[in-house]
N, C-alpha and C positions, 0 to 999 in steps of 0.2 A: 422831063420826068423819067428819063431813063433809067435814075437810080435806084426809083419804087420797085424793080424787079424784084431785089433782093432785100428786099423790107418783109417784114412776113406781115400776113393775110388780114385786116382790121377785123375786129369784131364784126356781130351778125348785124347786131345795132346798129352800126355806122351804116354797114352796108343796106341795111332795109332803109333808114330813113334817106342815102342818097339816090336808093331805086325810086323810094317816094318822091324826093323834091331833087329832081337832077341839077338843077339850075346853080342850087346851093353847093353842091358837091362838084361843081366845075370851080363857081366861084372861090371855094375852099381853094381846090386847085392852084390857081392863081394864087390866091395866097402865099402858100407854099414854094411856090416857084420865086416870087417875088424878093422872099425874104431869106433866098436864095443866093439874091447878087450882092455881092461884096467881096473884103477878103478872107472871113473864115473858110476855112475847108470844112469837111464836113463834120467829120470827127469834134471839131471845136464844137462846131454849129450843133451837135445831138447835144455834147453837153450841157453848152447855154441854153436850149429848150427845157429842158431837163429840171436846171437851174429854176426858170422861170416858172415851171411848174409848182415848183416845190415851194415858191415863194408866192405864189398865186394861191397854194393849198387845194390844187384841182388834180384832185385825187385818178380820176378818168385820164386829165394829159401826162401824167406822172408813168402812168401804168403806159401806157402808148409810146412814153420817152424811153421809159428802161427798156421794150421787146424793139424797139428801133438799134438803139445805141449795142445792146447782145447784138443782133441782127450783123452790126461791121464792123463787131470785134472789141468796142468799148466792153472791158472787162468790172466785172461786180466791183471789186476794188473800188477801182475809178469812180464809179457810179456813188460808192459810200461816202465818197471822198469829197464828192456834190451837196450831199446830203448832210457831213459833217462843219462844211464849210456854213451850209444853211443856220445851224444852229446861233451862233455868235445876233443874226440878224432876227432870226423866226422864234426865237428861243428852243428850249428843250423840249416842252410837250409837240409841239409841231412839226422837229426835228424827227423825233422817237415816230412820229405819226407818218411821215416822210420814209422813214426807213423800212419799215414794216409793209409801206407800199412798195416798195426796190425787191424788198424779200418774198413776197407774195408772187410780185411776177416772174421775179428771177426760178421760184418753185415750180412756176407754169400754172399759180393759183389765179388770181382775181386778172384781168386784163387779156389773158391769155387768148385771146379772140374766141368760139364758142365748139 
């Protein structure tokens, strides 16, 4: 987990509910590391979470993907480019709904931790 240094800080939310339940917030952990191994680098790998997000429609891991992906350098571009790819699949209201979350946080509005 060496690379979470330079990830910025989660929300207060995350962080109170894993003060609350540690157990869950290691096993997140784990998680994380897990889907880790393979051969995306990482840079791929924010993307495709990113991806996933947006096709998921979880507005919360969207907002968490875009201050990850700024964090090492994946640029807003990029980022739209995720979102414009979504559209063809998600269609266009969910698309539009997708970007607006990219732009929120790229603002430092909604996700921005607290």
């Amino acid at each position: 987990m060496s690379k979470q240094s330079n990830l910025p800080k989660p929300p207060s939310a995350y962080s109170d509910f894993i003060t609350r339940f540690p157990k869950l917030g290691q096993a997140w952990d784990l998680l994380a590391e897990g889907g880790k191994e393979g051969p995306l680098d990482e840079r791929t790998a924010r993307l495709v979470k990113l991806a996933i997000a947006i096709g998921a429609l979880k507005e919360g891991a969207v907002h968490a993907s875009v201050r990850k992906a700024l964090a090492i350098g994946i640029t807003l571009e990029e980022l739209e480019q995720v979102v414009a790819l979504s559209a063809g699949t998600l269609g266009l209201p969910s698309a539009v709904a997708a970007h607006t979350w990219v732009k929120e946080t790229k603002a430092g509005g909604k996700g921005h931790g607290d």
